[in-house]
BALOBA-1460 file (C-alpha; in Angstrom, 3 decimals):
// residues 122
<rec num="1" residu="x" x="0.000" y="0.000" z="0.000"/>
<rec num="2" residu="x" x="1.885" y="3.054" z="-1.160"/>
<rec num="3" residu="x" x="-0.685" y="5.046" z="2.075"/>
<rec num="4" residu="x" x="1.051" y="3.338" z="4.805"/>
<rec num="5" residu="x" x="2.789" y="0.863" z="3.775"/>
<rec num="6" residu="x" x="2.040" y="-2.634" z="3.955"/>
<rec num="7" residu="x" x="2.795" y="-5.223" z="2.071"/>
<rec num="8" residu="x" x="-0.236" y="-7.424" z="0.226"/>
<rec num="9" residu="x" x="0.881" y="-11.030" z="-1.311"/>
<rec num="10" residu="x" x="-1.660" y="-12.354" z="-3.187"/>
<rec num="11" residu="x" x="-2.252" y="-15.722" z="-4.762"/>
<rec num="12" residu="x" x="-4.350" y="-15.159" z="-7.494"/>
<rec num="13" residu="x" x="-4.116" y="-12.226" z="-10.208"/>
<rec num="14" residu="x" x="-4.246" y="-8.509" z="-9.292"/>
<rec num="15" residu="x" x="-3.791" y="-7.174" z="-12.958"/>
<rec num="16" residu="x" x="-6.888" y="-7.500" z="-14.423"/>
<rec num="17" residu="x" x="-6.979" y="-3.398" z="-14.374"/>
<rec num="18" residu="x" x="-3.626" y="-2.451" z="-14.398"/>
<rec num="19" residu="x" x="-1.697" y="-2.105" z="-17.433"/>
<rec num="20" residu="x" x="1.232" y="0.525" z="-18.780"/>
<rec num="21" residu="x" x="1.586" y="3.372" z="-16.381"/>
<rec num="22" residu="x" x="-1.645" y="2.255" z="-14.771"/>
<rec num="23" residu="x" x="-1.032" y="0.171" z="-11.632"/>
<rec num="24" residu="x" x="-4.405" y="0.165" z="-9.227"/>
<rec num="25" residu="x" x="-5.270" y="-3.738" z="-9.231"/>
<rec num="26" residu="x" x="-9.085" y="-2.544" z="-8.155"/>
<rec num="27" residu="x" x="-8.436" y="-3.509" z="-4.620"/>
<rec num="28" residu="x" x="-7.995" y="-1.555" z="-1.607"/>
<rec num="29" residu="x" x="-5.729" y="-1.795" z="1.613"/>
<rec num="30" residu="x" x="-7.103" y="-4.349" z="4.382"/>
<rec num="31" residu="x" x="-6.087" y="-1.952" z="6.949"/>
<rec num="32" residu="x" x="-9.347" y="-0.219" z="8.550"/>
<rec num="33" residu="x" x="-7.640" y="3.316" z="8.789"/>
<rec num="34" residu="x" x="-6.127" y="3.314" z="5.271"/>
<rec num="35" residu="x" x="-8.246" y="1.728" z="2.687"/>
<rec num="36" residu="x" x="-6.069" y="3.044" z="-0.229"/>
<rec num="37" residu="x" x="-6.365" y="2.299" z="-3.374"/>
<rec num="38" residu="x" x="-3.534" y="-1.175" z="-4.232"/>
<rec num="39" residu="x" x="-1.046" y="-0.700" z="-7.081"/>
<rec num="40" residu="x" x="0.733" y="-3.819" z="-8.473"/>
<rec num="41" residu="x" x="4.850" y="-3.428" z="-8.590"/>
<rec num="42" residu="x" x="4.610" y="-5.086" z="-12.480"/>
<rec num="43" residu="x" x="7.205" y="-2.795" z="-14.203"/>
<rec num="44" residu="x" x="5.621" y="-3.183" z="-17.783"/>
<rec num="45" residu="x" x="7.817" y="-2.652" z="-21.306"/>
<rec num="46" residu="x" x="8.782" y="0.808" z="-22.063"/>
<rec num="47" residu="x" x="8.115" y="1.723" z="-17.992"/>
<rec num="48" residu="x" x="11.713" y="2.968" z="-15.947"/>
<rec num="49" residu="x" x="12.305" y="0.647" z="-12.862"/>
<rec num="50" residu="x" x="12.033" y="2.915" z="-9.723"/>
<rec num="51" residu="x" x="15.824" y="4.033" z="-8.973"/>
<rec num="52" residu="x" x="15.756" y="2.137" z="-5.597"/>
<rec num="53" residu="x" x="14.146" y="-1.044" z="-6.400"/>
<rec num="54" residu="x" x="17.210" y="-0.529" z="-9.296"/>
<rec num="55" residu="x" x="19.370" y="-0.222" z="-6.736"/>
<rec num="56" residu="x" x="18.509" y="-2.899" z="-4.384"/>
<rec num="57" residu="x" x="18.110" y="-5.390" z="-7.852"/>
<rec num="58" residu="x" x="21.773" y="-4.510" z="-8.320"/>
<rec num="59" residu="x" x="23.073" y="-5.130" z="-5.027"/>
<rec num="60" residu="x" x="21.488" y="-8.475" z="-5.172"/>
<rec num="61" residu="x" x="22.702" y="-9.178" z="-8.443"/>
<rec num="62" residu="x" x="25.755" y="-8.553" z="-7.559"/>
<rec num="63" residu="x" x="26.125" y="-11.036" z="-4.480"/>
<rec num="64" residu="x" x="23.915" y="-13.648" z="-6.479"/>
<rec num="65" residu="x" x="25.924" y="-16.840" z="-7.569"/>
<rec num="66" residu="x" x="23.328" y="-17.885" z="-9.810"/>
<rec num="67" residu="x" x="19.910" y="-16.194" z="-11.146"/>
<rec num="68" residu="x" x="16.973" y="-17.928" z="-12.495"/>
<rec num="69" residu="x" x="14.693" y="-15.609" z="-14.778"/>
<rec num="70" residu="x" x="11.276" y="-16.910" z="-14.989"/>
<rec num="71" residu="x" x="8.645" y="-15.546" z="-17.597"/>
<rec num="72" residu="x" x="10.725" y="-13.111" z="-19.022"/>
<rec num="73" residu="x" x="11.515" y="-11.943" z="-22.761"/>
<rec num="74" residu="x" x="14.450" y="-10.438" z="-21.307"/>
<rec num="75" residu="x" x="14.364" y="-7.634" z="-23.924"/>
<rec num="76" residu="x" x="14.618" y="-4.803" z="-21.355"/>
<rec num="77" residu="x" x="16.705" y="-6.350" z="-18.591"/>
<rec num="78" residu="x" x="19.426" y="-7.364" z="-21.423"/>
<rec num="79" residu="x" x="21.032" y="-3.910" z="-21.311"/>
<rec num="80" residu="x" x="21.092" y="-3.566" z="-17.294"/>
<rec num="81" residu="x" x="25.163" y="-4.970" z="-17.714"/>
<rec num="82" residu="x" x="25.349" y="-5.805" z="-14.139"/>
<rec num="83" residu="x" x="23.113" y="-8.816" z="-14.094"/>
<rec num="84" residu="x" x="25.028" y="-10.414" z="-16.937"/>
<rec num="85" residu="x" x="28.622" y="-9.755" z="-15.647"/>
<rec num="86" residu="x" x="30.122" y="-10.533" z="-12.512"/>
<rec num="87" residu="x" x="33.272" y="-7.693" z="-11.410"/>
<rec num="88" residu="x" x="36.542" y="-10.033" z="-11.750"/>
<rec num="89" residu="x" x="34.556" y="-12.882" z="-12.721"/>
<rec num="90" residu="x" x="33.328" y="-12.636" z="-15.877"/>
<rec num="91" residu="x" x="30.056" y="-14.107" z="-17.344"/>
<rec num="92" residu="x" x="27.568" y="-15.040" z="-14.496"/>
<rec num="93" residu="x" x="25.387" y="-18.026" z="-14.483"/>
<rec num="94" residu="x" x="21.472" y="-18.134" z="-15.080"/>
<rec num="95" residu="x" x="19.161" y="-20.273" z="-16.423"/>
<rec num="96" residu="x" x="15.401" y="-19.126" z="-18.165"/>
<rec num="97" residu="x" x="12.112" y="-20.150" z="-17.821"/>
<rec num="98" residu="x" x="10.140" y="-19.264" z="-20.582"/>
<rec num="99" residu="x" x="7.459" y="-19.805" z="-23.190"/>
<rec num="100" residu="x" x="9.414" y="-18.006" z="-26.054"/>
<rec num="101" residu="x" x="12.919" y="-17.422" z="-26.797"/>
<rec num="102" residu="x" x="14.960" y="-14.977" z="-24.871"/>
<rec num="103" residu="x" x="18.166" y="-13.260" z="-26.219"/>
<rec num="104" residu="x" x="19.819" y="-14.745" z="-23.668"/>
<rec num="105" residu="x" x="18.974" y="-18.126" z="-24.229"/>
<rec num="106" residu="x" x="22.498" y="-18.601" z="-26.162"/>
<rec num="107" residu="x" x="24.105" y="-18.153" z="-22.985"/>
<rec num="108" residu="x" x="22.307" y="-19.763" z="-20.266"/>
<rec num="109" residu="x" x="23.339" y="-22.378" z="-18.467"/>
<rec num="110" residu="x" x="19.492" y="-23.969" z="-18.730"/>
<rec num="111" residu="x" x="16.915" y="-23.246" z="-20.563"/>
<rec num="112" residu="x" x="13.343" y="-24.369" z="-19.985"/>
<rec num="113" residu="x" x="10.132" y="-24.043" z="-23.005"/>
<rec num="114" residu="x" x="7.428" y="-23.935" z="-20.529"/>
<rec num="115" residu="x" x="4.114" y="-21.862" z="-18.700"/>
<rec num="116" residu="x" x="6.127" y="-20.785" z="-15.719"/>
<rec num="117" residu="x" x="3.488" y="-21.790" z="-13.421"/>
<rec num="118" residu="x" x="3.749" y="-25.420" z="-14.215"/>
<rec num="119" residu="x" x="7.404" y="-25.612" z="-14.664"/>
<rec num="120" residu="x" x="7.925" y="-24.220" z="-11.082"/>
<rec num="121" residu="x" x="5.519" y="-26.557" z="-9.759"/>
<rec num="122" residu="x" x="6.530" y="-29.774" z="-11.296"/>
């Protein structure tokens, strides 16, 4: 909730509303005093990834032996360098999960044709 901010994890799909540049998922905070309107934190193509979640992706990135991208085209995140490299180490390891190819897929360690949902639950 963006009003006071807590944190909603839902297991079913928020984004029947939402689309570029418009987040509200139709809901509203649980919270009795707030009731705000809920945005969804989908960063859709052509959208700028807020500076600090960009920040805190990078830190993790960088301390990450191993990433697994999961129903991605990977078109945007291909020219954020620092997931792809590793300072001193070179190339890092990944693998993809994905219906379509990625222009990655050359590179990664594993790659997986599949509806994410079912791959990650099999």
């Amino acid at each position: 909730c963006r009003a006071c901010g807590r944190e909603f994890l839902r297991g079913f799909d928020v984004t029947e509303a939402s689309s570029y540049r418009r987040h509200t998922t139709m809901r509203k905070c649980d919270d009795s005093s707030c009731r705000a309107p809920l945005h969804d934190t989908i960063v859709y193509f052509g959208e700028k990834i807020d500076e600090t979640q960009l920040e805190s992706a990078q830190e993790a990135a960088g301390r990450a032996d191993v990433s697994l991208f999961v129903g991605s085209s990977l078109k945007v995140l291909q020219h954020y360098k620092y997931i792809w490299q590793q300072p001193g180490r070179g190339r890092k390891r990944f693998a993809i999960i994905n219906l379509q190819p990625t222009p990655k897929d050359r590179v990664a360690e594993l790659v997986v044709r599949g509806r994410a949902d079912y791959v990650l639950t099999q």
